[in-house]
N, CA, C and O atoms as a GROMACS GRO file, in nm:
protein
  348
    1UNK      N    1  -0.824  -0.964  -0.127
    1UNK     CA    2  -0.709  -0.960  -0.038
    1UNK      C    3  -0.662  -0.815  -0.026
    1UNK      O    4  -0.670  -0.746  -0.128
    2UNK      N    5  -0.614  -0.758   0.088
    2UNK     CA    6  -0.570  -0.667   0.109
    2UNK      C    7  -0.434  -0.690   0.124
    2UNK      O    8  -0.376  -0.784   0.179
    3UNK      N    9  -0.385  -0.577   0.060
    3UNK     CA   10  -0.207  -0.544  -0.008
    3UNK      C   11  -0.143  -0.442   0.059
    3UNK      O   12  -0.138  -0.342  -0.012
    4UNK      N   13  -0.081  -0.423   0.192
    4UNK     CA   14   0.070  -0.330   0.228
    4UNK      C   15   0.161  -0.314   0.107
    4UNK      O   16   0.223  -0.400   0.046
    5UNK      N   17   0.154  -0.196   0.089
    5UNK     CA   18   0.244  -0.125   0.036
    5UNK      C   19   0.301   0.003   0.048
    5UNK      O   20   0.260   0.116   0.020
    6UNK      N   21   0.436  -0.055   0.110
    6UNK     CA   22   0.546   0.055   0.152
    6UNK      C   23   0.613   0.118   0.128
    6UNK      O   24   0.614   0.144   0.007
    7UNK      N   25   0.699   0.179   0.198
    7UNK     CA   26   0.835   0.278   0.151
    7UNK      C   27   0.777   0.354   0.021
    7UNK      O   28   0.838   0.336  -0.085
    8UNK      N   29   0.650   0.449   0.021
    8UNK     CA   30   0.586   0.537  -0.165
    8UNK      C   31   0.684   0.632  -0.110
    8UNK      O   32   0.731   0.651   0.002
    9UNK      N   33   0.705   0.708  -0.274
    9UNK     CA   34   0.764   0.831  -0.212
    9UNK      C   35   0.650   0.892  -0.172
    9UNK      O   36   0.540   0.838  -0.186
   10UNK      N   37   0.668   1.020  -0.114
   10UNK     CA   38   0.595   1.104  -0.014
   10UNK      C   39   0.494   1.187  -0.138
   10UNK      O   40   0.400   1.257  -0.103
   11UNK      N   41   0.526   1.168  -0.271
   11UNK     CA   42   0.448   1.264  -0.350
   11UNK      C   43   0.380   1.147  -0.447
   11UNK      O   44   0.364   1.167  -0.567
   12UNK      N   45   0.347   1.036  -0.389
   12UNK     CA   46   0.266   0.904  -0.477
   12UNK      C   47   0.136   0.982  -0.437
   12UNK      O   48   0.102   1.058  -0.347
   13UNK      N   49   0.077   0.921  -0.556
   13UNK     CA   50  -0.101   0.990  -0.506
   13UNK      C   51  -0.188   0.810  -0.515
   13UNK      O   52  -0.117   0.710  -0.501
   14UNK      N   53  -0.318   0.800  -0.535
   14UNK     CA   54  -0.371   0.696  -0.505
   14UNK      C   55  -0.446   0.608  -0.672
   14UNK      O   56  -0.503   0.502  -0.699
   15UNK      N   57  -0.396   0.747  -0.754
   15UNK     CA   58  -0.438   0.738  -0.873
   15UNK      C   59  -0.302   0.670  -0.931
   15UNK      O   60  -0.326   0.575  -1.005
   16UNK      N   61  -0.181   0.694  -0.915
   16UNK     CA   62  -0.049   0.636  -0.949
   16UNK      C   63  -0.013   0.475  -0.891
   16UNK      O   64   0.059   0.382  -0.927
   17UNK      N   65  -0.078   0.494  -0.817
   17UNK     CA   66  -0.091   0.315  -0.717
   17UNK      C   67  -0.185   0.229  -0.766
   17UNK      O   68  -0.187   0.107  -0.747
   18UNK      N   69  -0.286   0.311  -0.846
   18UNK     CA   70  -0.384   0.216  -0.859
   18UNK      C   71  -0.365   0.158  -1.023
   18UNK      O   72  -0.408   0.048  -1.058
   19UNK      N   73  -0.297   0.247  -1.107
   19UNK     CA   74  -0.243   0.281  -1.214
   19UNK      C   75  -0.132   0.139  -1.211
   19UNK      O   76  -0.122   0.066  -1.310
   20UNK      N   77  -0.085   0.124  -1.134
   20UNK     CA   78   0.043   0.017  -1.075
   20UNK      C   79   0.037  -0.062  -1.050
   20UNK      O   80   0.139  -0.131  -1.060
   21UNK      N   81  -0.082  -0.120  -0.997
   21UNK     CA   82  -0.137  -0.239  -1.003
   21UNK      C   83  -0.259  -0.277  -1.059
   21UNK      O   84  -0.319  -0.376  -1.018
   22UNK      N   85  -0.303  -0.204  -1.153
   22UNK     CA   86  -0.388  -0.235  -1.260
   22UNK      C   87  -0.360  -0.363  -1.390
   22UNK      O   88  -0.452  -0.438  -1.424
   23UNK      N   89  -0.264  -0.368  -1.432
   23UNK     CA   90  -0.176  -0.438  -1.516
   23UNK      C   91  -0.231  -0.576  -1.415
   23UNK      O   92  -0.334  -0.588  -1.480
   24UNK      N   93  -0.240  -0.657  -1.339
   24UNK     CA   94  -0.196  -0.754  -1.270
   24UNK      C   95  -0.381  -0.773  -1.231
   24UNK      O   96  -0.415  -0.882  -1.184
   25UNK      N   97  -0.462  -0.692  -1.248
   25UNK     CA   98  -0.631  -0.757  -1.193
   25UNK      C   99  -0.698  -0.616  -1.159
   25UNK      O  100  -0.648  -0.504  -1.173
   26UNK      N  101  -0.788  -0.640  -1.125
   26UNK     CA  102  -0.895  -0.509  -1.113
   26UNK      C  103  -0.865  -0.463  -0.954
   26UNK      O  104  -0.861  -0.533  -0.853
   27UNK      N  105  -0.852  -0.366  -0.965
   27UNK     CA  106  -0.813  -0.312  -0.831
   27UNK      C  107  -0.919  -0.288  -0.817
   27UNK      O  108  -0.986  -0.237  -0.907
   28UNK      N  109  -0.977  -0.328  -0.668
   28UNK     CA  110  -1.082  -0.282  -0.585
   28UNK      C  111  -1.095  -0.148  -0.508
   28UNK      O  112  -1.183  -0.062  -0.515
   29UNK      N  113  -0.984  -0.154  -0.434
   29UNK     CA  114  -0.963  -0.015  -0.356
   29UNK      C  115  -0.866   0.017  -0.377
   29UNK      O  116  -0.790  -0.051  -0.446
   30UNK      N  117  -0.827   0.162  -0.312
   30UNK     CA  118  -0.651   0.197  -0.280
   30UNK      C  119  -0.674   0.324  -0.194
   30UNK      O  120  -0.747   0.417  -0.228
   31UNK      N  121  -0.593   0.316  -0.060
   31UNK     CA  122  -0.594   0.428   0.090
   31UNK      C  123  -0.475   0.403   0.113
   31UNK      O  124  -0.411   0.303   0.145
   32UNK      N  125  -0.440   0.573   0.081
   32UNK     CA  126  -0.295   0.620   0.133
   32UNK      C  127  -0.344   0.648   0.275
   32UNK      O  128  -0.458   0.672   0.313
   33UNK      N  129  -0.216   0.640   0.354
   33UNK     CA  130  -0.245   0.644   0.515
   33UNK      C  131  -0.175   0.792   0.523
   33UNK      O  132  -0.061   0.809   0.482
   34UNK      N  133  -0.263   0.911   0.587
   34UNK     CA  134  -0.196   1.029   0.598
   34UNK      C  135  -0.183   1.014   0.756
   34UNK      O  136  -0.216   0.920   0.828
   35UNK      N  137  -0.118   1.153   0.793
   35UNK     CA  138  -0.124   1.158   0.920
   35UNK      C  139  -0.198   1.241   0.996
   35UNK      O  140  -0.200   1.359   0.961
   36UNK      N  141  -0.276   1.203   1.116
   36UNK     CA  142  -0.439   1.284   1.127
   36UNK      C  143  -0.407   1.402   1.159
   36UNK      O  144  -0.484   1.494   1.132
   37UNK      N  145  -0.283   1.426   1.226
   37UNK     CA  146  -0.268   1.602   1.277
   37UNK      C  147  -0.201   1.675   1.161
   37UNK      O  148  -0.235   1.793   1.166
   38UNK      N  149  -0.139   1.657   1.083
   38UNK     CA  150  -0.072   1.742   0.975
   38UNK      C  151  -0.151   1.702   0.815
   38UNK      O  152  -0.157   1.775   0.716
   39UNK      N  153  -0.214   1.543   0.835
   39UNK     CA  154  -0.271   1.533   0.700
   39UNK      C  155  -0.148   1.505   0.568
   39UNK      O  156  -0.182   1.510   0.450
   40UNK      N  157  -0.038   1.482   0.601
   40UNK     CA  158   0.083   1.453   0.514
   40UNK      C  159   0.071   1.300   0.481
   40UNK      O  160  -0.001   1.244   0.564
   41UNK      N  161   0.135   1.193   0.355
   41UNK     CA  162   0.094   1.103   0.354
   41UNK      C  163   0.276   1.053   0.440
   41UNK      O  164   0.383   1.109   0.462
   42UNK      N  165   0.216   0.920   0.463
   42UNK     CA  166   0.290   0.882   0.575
   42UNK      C  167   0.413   0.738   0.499
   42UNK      O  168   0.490   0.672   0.568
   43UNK      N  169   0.400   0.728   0.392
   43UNK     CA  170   0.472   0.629   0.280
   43UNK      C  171   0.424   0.475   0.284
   43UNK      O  172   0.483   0.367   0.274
   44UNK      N  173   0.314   0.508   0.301
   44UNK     CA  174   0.250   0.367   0.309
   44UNK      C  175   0.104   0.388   0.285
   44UNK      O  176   0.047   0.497   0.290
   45UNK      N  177   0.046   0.263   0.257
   45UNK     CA  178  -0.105   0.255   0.166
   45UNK      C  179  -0.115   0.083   0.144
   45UNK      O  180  -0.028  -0.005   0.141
   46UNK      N  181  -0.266   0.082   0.131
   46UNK     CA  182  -0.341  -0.052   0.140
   46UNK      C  183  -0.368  -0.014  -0.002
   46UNK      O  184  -0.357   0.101  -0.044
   47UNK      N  185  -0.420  -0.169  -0.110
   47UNK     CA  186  -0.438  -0.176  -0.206
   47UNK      C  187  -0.545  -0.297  -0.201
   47UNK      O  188  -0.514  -0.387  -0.122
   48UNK      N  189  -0.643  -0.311  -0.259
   48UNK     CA  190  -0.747  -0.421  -0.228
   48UNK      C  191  -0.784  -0.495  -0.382
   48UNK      O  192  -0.822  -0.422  -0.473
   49UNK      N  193  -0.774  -0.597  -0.395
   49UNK     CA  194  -0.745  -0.660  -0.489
   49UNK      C  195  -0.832  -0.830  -0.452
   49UNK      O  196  -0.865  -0.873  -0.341
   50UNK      N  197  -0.850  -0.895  -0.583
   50UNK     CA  198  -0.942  -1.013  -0.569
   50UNK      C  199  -0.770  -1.107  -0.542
   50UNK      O  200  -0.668  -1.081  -0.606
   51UNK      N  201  -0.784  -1.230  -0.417
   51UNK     CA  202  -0.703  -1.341  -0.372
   51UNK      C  203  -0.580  -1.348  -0.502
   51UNK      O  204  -0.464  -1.310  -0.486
   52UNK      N  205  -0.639  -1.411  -0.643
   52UNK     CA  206  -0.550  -1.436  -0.770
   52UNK      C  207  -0.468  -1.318  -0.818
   52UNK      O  208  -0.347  -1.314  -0.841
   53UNK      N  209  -0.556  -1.224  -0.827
   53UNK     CA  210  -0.455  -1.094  -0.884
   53UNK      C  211  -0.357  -1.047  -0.778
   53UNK      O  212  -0.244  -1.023  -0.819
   54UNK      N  213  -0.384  -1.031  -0.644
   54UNK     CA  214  -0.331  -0.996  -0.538
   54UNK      C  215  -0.154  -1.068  -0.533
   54UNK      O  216  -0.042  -1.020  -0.518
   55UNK      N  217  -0.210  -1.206  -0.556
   55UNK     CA  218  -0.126  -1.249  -0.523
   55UNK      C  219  -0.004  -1.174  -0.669
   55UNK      O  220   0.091  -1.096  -0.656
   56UNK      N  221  -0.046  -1.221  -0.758
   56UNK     CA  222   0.024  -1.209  -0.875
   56UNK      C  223   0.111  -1.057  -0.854
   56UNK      O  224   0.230  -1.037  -0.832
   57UNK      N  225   0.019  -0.980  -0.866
   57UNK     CA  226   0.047  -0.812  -0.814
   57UNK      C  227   0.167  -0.847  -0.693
   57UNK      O  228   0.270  -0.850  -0.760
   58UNK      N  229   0.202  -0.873  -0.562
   58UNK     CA  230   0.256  -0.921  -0.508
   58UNK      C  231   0.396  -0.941  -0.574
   58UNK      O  232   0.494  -0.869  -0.591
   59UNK      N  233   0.360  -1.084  -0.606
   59UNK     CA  234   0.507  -1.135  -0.710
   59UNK      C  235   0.546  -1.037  -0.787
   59UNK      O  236   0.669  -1.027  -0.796
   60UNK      N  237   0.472  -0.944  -0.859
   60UNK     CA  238   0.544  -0.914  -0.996
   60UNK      C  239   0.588  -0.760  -0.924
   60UNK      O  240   0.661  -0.694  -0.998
   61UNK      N  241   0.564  -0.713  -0.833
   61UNK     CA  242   0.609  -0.577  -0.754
   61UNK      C  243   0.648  -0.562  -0.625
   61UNK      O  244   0.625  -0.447  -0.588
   62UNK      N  245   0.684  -0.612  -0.563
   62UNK     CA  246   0.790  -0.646  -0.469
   62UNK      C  247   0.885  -0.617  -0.507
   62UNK      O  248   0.921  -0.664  -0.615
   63UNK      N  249   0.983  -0.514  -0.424
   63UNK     CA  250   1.143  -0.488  -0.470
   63UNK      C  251   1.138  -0.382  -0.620
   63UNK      O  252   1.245  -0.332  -0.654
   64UNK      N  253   1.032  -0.357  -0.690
   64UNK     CA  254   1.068  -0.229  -0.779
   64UNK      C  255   1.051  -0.086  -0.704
   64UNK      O  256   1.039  -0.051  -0.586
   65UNK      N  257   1.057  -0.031  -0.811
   65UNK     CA  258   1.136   0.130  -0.774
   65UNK      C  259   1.012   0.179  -0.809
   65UNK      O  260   0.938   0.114  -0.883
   66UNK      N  261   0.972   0.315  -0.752
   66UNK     CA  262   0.811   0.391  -0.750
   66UNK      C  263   0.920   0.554  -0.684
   66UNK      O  264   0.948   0.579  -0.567
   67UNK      N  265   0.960   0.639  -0.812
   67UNK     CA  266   0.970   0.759  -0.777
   67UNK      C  267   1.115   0.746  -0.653
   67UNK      O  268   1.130   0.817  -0.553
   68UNK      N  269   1.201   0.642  -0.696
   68UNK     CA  270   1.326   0.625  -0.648
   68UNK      C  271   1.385   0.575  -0.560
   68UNK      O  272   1.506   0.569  -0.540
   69UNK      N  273   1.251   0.511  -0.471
   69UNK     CA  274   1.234   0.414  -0.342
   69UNK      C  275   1.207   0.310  -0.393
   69UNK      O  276   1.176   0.300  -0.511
   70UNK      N  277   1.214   0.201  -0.302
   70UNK     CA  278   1.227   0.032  -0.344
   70UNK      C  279   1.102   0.032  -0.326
   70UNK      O  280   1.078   0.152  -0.309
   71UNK      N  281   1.000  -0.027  -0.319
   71UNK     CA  282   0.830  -0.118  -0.289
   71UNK      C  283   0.839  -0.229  -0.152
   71UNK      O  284   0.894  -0.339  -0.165
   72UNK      N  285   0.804  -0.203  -0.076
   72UNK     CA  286   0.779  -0.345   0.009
   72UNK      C  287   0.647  -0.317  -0.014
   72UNK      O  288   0.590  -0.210   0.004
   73UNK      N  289   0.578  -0.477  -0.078
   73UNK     CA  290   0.481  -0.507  -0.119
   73UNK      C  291   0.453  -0.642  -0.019
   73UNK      O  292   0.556  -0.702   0.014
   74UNK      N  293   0.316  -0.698   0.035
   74UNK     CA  294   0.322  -0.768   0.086
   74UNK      C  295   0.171  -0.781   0.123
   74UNK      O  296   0.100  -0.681   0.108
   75UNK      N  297   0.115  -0.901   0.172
   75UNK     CA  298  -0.036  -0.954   0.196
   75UNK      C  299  -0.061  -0.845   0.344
   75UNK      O  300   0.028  -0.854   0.429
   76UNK      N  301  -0.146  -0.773   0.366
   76UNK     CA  302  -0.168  -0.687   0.452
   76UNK      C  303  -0.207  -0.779   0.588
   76UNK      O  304  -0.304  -0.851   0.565
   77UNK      N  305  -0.159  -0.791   0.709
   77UNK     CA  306  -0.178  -0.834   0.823
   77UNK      C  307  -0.282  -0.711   0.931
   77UNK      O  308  -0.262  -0.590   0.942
   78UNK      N  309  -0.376  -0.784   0.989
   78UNK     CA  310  -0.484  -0.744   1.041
   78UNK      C  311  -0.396  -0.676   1.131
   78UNK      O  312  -0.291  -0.735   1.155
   79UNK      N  313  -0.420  -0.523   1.205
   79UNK     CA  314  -0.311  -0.436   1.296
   79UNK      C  315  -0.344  -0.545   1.417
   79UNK      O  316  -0.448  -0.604   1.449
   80UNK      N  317  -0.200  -0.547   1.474
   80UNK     CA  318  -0.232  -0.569   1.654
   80UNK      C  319  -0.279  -0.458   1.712
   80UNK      O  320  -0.283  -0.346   1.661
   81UNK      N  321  -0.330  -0.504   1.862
   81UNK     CA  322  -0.385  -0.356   1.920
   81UNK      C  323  -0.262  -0.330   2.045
   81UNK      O  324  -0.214  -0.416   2.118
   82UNK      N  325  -0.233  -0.196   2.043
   82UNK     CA  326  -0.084  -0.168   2.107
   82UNK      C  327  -0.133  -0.145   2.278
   82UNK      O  328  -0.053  -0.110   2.364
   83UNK      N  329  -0.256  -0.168   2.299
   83UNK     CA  330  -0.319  -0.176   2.415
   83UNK      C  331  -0.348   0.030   2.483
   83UNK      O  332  -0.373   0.117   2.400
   84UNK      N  333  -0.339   0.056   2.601
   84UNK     CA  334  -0.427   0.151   2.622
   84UNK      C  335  -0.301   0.259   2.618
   84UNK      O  336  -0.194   0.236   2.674
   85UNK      N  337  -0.323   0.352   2.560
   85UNK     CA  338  -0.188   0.472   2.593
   85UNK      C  339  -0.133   0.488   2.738
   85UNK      O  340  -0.212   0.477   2.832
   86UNK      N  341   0.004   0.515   2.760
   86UNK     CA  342   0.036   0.557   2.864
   86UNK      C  343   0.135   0.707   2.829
   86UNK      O  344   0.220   0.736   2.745
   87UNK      N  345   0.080   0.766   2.927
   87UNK     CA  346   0.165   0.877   2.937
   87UNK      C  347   0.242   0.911   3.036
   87UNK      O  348   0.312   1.012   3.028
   0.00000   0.00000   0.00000
């Protein structure tokens, strides 16, 4: 299962996330989302985790604190597509 996780502070790295949900199942992956023109991380990141731990991970971190910000933790939803740019 893939894991949204929001609101990091801006100086979380991918080694501290993975560190964070280790406790709860074997973390598979973890991708901080930067931003492609500046390369800054953007306070959000995917976490990939097996269905059971996911979930658990989920429950038990939702709503804690990571460097002074709350966690929105949550089952990652496939992106919509925002359709063709307009300028």
């Amino acid at each position: 299962m893939n894991i949204y996780v929001g609101n990091l502070p801006w100086s979380a790295t991918e080694d501290e996330l993975h560190d964070l949900f280790a406790p709860h199942g074997t973390v598979e992956s973890v991708r901080l989302v930067t931003d492609r023109d500046t390369g800054r991380a953007r306070g959000f990141g995917f976490v990939e985790m097996d269905d059971e731990s996911a979930s658990a991970a989920i429950e038990a971190l939702d709503g804690t604190e990571m460097g002074g910000r709350t966690l929105k933790i949550n089952e990652a939803k496939p992106r919509e597509s925002r359709g063709p740019k307009r300028w």
